[in-house]
Backbone as CSV, one residue per row, in Angstrom:
resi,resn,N_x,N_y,N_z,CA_x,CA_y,CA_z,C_x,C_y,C_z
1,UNK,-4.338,-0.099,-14.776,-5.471,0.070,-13.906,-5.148,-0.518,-12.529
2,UNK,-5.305,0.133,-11.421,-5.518,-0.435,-10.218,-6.205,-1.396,-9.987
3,UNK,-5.635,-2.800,-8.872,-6.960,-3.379,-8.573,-7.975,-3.297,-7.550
4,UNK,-8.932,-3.665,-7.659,-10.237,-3.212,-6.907,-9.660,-3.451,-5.560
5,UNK,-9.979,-2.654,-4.709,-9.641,-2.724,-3.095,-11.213,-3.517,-2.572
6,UNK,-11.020,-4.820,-2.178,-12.163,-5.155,-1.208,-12.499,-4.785,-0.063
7,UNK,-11.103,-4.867,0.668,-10.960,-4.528,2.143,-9.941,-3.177,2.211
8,UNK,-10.746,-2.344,2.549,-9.899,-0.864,2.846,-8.851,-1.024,3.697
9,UNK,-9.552,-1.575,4.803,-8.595,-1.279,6.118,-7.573,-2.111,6.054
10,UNK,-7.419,-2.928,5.252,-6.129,-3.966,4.853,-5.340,-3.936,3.637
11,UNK,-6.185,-3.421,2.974,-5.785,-3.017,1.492,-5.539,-4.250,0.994
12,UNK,-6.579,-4.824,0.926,-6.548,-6.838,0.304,-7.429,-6.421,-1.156
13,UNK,-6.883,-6.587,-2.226,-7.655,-6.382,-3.869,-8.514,-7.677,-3.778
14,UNK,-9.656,-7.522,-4.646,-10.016,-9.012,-5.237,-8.868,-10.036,-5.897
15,UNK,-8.381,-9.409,-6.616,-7.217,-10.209,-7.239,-6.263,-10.918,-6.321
16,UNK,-6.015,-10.647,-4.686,-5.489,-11.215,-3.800,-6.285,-12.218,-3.470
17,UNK,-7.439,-12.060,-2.793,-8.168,-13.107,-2.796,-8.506,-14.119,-3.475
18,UNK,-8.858,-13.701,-4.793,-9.049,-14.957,-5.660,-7.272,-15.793,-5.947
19,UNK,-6.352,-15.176,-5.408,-5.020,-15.510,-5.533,-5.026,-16.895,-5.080
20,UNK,-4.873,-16.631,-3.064,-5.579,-16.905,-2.108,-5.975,-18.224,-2.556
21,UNK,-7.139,-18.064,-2.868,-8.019,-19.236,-2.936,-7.537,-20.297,-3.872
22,UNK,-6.888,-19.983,-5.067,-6.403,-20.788,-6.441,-5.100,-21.566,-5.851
23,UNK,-4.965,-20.646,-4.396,-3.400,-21.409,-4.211,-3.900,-22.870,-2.785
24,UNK,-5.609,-22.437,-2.866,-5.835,-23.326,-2.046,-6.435,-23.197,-0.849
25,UNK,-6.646,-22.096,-0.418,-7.911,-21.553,0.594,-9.171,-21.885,0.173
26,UNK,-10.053,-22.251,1.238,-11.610,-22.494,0.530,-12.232,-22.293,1.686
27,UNK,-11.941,-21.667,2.434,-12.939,-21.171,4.274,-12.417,-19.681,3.916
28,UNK,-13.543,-18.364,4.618,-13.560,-17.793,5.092,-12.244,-17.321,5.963
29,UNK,-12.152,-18.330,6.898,-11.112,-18.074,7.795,-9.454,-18.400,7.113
30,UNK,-9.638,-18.736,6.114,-8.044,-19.552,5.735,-7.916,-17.875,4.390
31,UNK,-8.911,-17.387,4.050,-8.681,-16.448,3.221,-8.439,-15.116,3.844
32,UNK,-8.741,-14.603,5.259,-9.036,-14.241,6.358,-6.837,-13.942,6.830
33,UNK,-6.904,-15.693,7.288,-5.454,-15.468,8.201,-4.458,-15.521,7.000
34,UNK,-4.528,-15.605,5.099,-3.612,-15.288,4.299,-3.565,-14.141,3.684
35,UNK,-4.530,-13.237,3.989,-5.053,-11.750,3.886,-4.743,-10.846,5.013
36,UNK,-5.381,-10.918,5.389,-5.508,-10.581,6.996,-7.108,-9.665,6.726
37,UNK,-7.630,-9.709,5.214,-8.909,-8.981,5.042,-9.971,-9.282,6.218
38,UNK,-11.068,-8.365,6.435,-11.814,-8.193,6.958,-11.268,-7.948,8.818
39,UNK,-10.156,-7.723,9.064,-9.551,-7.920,10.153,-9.712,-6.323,10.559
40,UNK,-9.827,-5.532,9.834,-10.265,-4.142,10.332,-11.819,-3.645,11.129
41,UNK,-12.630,-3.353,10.043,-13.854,-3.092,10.685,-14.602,-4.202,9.947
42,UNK,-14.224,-5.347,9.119,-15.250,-6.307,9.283,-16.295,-6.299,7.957
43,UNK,-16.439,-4.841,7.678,-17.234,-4.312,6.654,-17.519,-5.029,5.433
44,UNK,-16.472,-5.596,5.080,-15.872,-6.597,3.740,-15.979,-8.029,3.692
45,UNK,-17.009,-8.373,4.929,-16.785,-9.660,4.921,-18.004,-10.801,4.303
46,UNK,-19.198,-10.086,4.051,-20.149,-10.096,2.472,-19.641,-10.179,1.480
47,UNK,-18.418,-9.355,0.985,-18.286,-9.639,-0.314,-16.953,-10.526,-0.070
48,UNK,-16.340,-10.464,0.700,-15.099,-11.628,0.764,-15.960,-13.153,0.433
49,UNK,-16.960,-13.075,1.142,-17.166,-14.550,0.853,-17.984,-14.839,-0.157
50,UNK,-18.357,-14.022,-1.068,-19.272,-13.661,-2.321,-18.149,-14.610,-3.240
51,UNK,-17.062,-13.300,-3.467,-15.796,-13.862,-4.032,-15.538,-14.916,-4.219
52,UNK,-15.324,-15.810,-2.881,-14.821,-16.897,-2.564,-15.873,-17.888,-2.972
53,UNK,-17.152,-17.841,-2.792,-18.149,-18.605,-3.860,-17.866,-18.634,-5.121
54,UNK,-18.081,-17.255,-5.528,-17.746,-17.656,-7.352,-16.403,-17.838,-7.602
55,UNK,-15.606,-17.877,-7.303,-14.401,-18.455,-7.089,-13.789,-19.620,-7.122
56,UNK,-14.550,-19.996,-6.425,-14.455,-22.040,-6.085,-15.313,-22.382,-7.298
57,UNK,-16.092,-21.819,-7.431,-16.933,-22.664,-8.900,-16.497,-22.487,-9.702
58,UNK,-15.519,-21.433,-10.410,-14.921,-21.318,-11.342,-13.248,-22.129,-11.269
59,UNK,-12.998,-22.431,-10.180,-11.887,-23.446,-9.443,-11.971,-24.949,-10.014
């Protein structure tokens, strides 16, 4: 199975992100400049940080 594309215009999966974060990102912006997600049209940046909530709590 493919993984879920969050960010189109970057082609960043959830599974990158939550990568990301486990390796130690916990801002927006630090998941942001190891992605480069939401750097297109922006669109993705509700659920980037959705992610990154349940993420850290499960962290």
């Amino acid at each position: 199975m493919r993984p879920k594309m969050v960010c189109i215009c970057c082609h960043v999966s959830r599974e990158k992100i939550e990568e990301v974060i486990y390796e130690g990102a916990c801002s927006f912006e630090e998941i942001q400049q190891k992605t480069e997600c939401s750097m297109g049209c922006g669109t993705c940046r509700e659920q980037v940080e959705q992610i990154m909530e349940e993420t850290l709590k499960k962290k």
